[in-house]
C-alpha positions as CSV (number, residue, x, y, z in Angstrom):
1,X,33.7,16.6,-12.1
2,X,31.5,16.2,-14.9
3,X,34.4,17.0,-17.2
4,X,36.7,14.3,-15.2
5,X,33.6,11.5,-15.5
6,X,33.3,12.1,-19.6
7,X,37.1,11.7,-19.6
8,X,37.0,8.2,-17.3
9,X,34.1,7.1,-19.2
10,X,36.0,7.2,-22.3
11,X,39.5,5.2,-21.4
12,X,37.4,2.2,-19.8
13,X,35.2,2.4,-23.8
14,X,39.1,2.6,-25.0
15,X,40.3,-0.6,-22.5
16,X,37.0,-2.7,-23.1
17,X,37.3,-1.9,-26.6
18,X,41.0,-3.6,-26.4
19,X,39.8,-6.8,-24.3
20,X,36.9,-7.4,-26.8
21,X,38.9,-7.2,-29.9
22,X,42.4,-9.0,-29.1
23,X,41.0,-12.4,-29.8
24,X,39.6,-11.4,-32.9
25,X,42.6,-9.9,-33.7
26,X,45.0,-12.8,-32.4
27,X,42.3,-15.1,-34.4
28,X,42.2,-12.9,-38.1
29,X,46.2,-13.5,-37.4
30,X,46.1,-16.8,-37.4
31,X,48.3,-18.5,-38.3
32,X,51.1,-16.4,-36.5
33,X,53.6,-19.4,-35.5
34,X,53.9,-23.0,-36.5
35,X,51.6,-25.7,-36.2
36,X,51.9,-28.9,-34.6
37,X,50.3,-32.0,-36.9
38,X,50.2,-35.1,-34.9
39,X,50.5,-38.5,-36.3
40,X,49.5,-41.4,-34.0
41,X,51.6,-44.1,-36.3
42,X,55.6,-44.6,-36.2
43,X,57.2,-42.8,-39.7
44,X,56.7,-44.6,-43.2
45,X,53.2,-45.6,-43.0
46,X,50.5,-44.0,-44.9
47,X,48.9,-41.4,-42.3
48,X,53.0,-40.3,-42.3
49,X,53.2,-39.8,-46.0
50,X,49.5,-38.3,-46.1
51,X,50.3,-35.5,-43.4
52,X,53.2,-34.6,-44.5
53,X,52.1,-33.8,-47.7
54,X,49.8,-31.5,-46.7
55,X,51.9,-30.4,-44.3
56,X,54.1,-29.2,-47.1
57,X,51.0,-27.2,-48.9
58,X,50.0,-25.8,-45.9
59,X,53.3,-24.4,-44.6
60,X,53.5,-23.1,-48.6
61,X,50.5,-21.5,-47.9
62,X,50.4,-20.1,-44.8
63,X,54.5,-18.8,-44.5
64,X,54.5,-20.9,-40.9
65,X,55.9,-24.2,-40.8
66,X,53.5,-27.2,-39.9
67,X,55.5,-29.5,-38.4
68,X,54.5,-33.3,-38.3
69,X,54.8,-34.8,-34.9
70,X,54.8,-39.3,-34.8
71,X,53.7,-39.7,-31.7
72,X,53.2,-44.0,-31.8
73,X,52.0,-46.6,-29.0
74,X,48.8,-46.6,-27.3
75,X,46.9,-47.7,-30.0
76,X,46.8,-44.3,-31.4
77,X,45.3,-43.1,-27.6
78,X,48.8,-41.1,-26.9
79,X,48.4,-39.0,-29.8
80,X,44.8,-38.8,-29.4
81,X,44.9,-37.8,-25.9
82,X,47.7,-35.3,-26.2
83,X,45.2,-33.8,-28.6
84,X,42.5,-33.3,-26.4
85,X,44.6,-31.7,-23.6
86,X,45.9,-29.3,-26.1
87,X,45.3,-25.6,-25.9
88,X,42.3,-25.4,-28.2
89,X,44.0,-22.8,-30.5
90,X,44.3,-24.2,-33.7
91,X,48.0,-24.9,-33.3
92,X,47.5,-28.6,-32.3
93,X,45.9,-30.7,-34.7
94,X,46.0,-34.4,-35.3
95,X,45.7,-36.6,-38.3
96,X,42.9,-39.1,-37.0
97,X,42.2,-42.5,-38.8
98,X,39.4,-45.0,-38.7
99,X,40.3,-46.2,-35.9
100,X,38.7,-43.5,-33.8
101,X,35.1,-44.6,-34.5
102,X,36.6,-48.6,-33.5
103,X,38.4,-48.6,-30.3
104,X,35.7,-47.1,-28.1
105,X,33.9,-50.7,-28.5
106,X,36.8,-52.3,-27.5
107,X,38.7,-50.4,-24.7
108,X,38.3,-47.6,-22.1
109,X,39.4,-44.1,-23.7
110,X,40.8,-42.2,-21.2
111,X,38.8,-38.8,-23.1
112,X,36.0,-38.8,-24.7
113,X,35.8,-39.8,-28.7
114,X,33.0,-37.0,-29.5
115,X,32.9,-34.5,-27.0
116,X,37.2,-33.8,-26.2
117,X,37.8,-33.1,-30.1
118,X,35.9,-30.7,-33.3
119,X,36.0,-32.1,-36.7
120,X,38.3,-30.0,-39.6
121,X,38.4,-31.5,-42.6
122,X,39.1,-35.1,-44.3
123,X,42.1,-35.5,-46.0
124,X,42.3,-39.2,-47.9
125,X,40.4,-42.5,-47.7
126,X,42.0,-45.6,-49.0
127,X,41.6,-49.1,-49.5
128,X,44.1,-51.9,-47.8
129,X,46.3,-55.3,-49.9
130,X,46.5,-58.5,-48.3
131,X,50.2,-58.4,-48.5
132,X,52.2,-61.9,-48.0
133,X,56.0,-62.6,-47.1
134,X,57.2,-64.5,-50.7
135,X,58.1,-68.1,-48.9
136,X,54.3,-68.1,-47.8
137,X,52.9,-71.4,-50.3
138,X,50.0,-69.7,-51.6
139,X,49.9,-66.9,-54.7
140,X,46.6,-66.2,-54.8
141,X,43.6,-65.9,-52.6
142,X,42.0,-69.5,-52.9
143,X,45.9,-70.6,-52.2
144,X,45.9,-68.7,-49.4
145,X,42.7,-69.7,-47.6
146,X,43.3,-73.7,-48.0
147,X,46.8,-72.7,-46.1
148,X,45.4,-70.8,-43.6
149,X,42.3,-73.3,-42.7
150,X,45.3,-76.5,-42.5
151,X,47.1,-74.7,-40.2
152,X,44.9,-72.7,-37.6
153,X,46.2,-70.4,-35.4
154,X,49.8,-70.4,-37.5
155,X,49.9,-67.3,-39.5
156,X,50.8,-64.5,-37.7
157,X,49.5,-61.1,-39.2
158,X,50.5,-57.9,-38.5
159,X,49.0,-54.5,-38.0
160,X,49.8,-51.0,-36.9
161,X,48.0,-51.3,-33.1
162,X,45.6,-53.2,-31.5
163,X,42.2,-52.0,-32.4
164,X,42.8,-50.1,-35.3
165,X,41.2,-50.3,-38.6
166,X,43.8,-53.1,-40.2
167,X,43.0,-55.2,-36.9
168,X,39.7,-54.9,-37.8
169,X,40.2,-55.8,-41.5
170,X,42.3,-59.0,-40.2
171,X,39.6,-59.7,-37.8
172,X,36.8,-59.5,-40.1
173,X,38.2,-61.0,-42.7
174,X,39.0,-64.2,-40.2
175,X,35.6,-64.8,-39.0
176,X,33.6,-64.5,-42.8
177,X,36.6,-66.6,-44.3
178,X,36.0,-69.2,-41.8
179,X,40.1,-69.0,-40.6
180,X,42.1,-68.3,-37.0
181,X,45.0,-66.3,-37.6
182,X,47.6,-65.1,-34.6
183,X,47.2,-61.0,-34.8
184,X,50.7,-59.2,-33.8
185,X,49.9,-55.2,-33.1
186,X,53.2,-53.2,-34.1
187,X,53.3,-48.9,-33.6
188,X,52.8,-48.3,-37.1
189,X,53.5,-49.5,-40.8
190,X,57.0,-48.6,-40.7
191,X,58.2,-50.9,-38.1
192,X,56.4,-53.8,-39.3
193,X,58.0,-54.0,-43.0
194,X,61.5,-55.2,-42.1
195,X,59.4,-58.3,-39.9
196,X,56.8,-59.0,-42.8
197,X,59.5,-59.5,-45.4
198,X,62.0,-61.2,-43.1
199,X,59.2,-63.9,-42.3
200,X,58.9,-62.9,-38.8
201,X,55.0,-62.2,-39.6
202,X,53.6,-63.8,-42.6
203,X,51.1,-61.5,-43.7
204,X,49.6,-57.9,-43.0
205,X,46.6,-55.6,-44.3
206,X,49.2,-52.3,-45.1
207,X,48.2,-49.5,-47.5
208,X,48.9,-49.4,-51.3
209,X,51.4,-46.6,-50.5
210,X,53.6,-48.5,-48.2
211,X,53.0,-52.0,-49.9
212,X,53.5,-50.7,-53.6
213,X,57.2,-50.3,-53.7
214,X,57.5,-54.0,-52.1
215,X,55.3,-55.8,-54.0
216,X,56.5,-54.2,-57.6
217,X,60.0,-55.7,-56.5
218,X,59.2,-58.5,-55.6
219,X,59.3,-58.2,-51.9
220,X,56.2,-59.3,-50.8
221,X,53.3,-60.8,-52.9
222,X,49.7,-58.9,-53.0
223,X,46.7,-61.6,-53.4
224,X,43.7,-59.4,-52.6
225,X,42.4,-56.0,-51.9
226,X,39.7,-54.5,-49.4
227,X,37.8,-52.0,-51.1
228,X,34.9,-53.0,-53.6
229,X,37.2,-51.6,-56.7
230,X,40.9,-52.5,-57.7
231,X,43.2,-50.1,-57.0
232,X,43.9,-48.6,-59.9
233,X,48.2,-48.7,-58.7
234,X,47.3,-52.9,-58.1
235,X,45.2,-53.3,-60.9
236,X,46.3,-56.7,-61.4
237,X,45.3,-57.5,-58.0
238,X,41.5,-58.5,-57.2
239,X,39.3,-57.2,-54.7
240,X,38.8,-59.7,-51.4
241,X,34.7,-59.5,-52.7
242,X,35.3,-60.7,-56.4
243,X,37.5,-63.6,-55.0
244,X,34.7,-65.1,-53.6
245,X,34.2,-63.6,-49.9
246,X,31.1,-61.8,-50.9
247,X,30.1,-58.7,-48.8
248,X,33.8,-58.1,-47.4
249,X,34.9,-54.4,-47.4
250,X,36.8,-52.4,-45.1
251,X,38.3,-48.9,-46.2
252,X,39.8,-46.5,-43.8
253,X,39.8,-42.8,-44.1
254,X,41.7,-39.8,-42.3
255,X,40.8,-36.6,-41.4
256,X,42.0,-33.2,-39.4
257,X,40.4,-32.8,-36.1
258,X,41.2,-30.2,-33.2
259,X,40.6,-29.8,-29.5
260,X,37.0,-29.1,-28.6
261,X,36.7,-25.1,-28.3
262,X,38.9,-24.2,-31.1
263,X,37.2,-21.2,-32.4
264,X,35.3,-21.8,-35.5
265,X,36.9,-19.0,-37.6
266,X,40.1,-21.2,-37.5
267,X,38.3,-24.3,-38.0
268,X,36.8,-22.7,-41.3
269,X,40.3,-21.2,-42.4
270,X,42.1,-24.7,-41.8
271,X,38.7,-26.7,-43.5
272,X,39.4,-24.3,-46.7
273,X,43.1,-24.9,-46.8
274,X,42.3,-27.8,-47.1
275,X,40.0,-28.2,-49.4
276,X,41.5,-26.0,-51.8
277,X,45.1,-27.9,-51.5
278,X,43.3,-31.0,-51.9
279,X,42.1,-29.4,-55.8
280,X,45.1,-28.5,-56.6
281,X,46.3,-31.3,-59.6
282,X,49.6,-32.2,-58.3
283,X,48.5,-33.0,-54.9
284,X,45.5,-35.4,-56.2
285,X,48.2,-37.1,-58.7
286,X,50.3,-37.2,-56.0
287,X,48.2,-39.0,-53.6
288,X,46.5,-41.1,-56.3
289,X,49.8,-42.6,-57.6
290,X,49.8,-44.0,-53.9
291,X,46.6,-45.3,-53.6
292,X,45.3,-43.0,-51.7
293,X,41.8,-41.3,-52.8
294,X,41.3,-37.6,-51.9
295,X,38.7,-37.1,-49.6
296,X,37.4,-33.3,-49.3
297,X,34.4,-32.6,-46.7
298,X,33.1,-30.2,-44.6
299,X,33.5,-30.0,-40.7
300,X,30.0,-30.9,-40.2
301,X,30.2,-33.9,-42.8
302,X,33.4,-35.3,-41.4
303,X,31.2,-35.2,-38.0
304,X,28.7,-36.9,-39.7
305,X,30.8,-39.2,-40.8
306,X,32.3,-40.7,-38.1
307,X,28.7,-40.7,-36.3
308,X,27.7,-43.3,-38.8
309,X,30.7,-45.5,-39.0
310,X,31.2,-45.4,-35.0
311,X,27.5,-47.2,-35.5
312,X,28.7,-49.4,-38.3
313,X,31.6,-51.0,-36.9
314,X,30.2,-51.6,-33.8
315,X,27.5,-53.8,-35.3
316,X,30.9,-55.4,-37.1
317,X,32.6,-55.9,-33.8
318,X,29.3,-57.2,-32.0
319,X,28.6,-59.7,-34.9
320,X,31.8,-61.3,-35.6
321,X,32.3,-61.2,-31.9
322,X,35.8,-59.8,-32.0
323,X,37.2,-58.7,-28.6
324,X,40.5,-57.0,-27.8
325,X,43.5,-58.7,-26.0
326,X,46.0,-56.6,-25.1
């Protein structure tokens, strides 16, 4: 009996042993199939160009492919929701934007903007051109500000979706310039080229990687910038502060986030990937030649982060008194 107990004793150490070690063991695996990177934008803006970048390095990396998912509309909420119903294994992650610490002052979420998600790793931040269709009569900012305060309400600008960070830049820039423009909310950057330069919209806030190529050509004229610098791709172009709207700046940034209860071992490998991608020369040259500015933090910075500009732009939203209409 005694012989028979030792013996029983020992295969349920053996099985418990097995239990307690298969997630550590699925976990030190990981990756072990490909990753999902969601996009909340249509293709061809800049959170498009951005993840799949470092989807690229990562799938270099890692020997599993990361594959980048657009999933558009909702004002970024499909993407962001599918997120948070994900299985938090490290194999859904999402390429979140500014906009995250912005809607909850301006809409119902249906999950919740802290709690549903855990922090990775940034990726880029980046500044925003006032970009204009070439029949609009004004070629610089002062041009542009005597057109747009003689005909109120007439310019139509454009941005990626209601409540995101270039609706905010529009908005913003509307109330401290003294101006009413017509905001029309597209699913992403990509879409809204083909309108901006067929005069369908006159004028959008869009990224120096997706209004570059345009405005070199020709395409569409760039009168100001959003940042506090010139981008150093535009450096012809002035910054909306030094043309005489003192104390305007809106820059956006984007950053990796996963489903709440990810294990943090995989949030740590992913945060290192990334930061160690994000040294690499090419890929800094690479985004830098777009206007985009690397932006390496930590899991707990990137938290941090969107603590204190969920706090700043609500004191924007609350002081320039700018509600969403959907």
């Amino acid at each position: 009996m005694t012989t028979c107990s030792a013996a029983l004793r020992r295969i349920f150490t053996a099985v418990a042993l097995i239990v307690l070690c298969a997630p550590a063991a699925a976990q030190q695996a990981y990756p072990n199939k490909p990753i999902r990177l969601l996009v909340p934008y249509a293709p061809g803006g800049s959170s498009s160009i951005s993840a799949r970048l470092m989807g690229q390095k990562l799938s270099e990396a890692w020997g599993q492919q990361v594959i980048v998912e657009n999933r558009p509309g909702g004002n970024t909420i499909i993407a962001t929701e599918a997120l948070a119903k994900s299985t938090p294994d490290g194999y859904t992650v999402l390429l979140l934007d500014s906009s995250h610490a912005i809607l909850p002052h301006l809409m119902p979420l249906p999950y919740d903007p802290v709690k549903d998600f855990a922090t990775v790793a940034g990726v880029h931040s980046q500044d925003f051109v006032i970009v204009l269709n070439p029949a609009v009569p004004a070629n610089n900012f002062d041009e542009f500000i005597a057109l747009a305060k003689s005909k109120p309400g007439q310019l139509n600008y454009a941005s990626p979706g209601a409540g995101g960070i270039q609706h905010l830049a529009g908005e913003l820039f509307s109330s401290m310039a003294g101006i009413k423009m017509q905001h029309v909310p597209y699913k992403g950057s990509g879409p809204i080229m083909p309108d901006l330069m067929s005069g369908q919209v006159q004028l959008s806030f869009q990224s120096p990687a997706v209004s570059m190529p345009f405005v070199k050509s020709g395409k569409l004229k760039a009168i100001a910038v959003t940042g506090t610098t010139r981008v150093p791709a535009l450096p012809q172009v002035p910054t909306i502060a030094e043309s005489g709207l003192a104390g305007y700046e809106v820059q956006a940034w984007f950053g990796l986030v996963a489903p709440a209860g990810t294990p943090g071992d995989i949030i740590g490998r992913i945060s290192r990937e990334v930061a160690r991608i994000e040294a690499l020369p090419e890929f800094r040259e690479k985004l830098l030649e777009m206007g985009m500015k690397p932006f390496v933090n930590t899991p707990e910075q990137f938290a941090a982060l969107i603590k204190a500009d969920t706090a700043k732009y609500a004191k924007i939203i609350k002081d320039a008194n700018i509600k969403f209409e959907n």
